[in-house]
N, C-alpha and C positions, 0 to 999 in steps of 0.2 A: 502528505498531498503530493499530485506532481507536478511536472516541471513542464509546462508551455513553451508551445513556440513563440517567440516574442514579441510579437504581436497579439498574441491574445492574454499575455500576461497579468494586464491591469483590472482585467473581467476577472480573469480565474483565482485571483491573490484576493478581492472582494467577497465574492463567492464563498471562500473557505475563513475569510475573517469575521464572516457573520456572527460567530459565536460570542464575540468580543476579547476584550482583553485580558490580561490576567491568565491564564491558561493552567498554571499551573496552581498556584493559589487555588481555584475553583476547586480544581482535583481533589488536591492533598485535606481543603476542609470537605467536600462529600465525604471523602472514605472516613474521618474523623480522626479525634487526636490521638484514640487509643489504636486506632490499627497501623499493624507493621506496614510498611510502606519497600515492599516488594515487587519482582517482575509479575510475579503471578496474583499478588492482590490490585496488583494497578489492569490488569491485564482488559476486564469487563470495559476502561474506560480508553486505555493508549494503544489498544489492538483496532486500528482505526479504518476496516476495510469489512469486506462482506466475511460474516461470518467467525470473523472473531480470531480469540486464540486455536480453534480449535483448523481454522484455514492457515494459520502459524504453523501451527506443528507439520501438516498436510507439505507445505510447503518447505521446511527443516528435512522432512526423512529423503525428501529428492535433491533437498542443494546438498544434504549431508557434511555438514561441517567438521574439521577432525579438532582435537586439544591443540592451540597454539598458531592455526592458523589467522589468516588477515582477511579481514569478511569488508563488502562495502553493499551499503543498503541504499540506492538508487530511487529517492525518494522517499525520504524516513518518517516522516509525520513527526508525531510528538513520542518515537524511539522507541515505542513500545517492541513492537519486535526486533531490534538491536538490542535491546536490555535483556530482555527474553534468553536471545541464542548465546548472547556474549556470556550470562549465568550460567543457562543448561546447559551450554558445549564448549565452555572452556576455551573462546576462542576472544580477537579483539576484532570488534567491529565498529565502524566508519558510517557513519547517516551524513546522505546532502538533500538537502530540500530544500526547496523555493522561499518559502512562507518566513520572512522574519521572525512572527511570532510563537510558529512552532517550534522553531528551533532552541526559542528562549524558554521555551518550553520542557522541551526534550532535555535540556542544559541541567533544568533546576531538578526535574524528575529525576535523572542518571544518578545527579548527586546526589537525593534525597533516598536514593537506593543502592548507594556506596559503589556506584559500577564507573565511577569518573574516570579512573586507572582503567577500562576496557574499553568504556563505548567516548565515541569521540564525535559531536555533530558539529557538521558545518554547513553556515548557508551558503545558497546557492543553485546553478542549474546544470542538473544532472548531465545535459548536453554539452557541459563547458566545463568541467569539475577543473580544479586547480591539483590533481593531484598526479604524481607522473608515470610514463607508462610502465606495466607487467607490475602494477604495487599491489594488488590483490587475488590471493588465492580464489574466492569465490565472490560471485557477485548475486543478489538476490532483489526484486522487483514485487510491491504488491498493490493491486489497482492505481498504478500510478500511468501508464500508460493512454488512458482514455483520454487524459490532457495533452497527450503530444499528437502534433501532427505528423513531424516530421521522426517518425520512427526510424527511418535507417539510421537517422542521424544519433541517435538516443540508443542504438543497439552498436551502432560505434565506438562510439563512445565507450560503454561498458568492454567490447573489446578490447581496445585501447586500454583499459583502466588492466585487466587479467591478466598473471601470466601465462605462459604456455599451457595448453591441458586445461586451464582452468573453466568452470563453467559456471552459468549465470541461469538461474531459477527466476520463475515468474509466476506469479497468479493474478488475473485479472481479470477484467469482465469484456467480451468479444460482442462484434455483433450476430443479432440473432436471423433466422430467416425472416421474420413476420413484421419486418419495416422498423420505424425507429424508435429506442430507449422514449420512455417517459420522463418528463421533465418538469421540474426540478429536480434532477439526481444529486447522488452524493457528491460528485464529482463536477459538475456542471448546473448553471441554472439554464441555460437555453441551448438547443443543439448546436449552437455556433461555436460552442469552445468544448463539444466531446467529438471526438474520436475514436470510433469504436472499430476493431478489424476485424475480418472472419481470419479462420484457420487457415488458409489458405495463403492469405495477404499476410498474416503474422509469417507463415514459411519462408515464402517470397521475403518476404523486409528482413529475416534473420539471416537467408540463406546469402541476400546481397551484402551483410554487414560482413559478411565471413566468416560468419559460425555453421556447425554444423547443427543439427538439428536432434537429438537423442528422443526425446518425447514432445508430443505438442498432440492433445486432447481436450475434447470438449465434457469438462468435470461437475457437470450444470448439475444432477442427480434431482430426486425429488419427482415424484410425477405429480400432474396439473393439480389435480384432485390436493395433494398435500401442500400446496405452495395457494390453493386459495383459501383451505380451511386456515392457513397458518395467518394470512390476511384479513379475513375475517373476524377471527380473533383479536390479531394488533387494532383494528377499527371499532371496536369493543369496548381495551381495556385502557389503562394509561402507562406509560413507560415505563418502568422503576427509577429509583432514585440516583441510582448508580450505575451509570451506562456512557455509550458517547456521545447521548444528550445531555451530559454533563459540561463540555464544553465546547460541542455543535449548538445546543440552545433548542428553543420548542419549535423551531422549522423541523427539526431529525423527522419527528413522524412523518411528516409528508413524504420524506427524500425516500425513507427506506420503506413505506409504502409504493412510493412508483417504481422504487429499484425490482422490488416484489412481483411486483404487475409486470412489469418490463418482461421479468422470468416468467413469468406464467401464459405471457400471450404468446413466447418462444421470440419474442422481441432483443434478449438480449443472452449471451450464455456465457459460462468461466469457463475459459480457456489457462488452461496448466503447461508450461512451458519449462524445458531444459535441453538448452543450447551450450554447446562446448567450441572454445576455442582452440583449433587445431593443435598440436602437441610434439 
């Protein structure tokens, strides 16, 4: 999940603990006791943003991580993609996020998937990290953003956190032209605790933290036609068994129905970001 300005902290820490507790428990008995307990089998349930593992990878071939370096995931949820990269690319990666319970989450997953020696979560807010400056080669961000207000302050940060050269990936969801996100989103129950920015404002906010700007694209794909059959459908059938309504809870439908709608009425778009810090 992300990390709020601190003032709307107690909203948006509710919001995401709707699921209830246990987090990981729930997981490890959906998948069952005979399944290997992997990045890539956990992936349907700890890949916790639009579009899954497969917005992971999208996101991986542009941060491009090399064997050995020091990754920090700005926002980590329950680490699915920090377990993920840290496996596939040979690297050690660092999760901070807000959420106490994800974190206790992410914690028992990591171990439960032998990666405790790579991936390391801590809680906390991404705006404040305890960790010190130029300590991470690469930094990587995904829908965590709509909960900050204060972005420059959140793009500082990760500055602060890189060394020289180093550069920070994002995928998120931006605002669209066609007025505002429907609500209940994944990320927010009310517009009062999203913040959505267009490309433009994303530039603006990176360009004043002091990075430079390499890519920043609107990655929304899909034309209308495909995004309302695809709704249509979800309104239809019922979730499967094994997803992030595993441990989201029976609200998910709604959410990612209006996330859906949101995209369809051009209400909201993913924006793909990589900024580099001078060198």
């Amino acid at each position: 999940m992300g990390n709020s300005s601190l003032k709307n902290r107690p909203s948006i820490e509710a919001h995401y603990a709707k699921g209830g507790g246990d987090i990981a428990a729930r997981i490890l008995t959906a998948l069952g006791p005979d399944s290997e307990v992997t990045p890539d089998t956990l992936a349907p349930i700890d890949q916790f943003h639009s579009r899954g593992l497969a917005a992971t990878r999208e996101l991986v071939a542009m941060l491009d991580p090399q064997p050995g370096e020091r990754i920090i995931d700005l926002g980590s949820g329950l680490g699915g993609p920090a377990r993920w990269i840290a496996a596939h690319c040979d690297c050690h990666v660092t999760g901070i996020d807000l959420m106490p319970e994800y974190c206790e989450a992410a914690r028992a997953l990591t171990e439960a998937t032998g990666l405790s020696n790579r991936v390391e979560i801590h809680q906390g807010s991404a705006l404040e990290s305890p960790f010190a400056d130029a300590s991470f080669d690469r930094a990587y961000s995904q829908n965590v953003v709509m909960n900050i207000a204060d972005k420059i302050g959140f793009f500082r940060e990760a500055y602060r956190l890189l060394k020289p050269g180093g550069v920070l990936a994002m995928s998120n969801l931006g605002a669209g032209p066609n007025g505002p996100h429907y609500y209940p989103s994944m990320w927010a129950a009310t517009a009062d605790d999203s913040f959505l920015s267009t490309l433009d404002e994303t530039r603006a906010d990176l360009e004043a933290a002091g990075f430079g700007v390499l890519v920043l694209r609107d990655a929304t794909g899909g034309s209308t036609a495909e995004v309302d059959a695809a709704i249509k459908k979800l309104e239809a059938t019922e979730l499967p068994a094994i997803g992030v309504q595993t441990f989201v809870g029976g609200h998910y439908k709604e959410l990612l129905l209006n996330s859906m709608r949101s995209r369809r009425d051009g209400r909201s778009i993913v924006i793909e970001t990589l900024a580099q810090k001078p060198g």
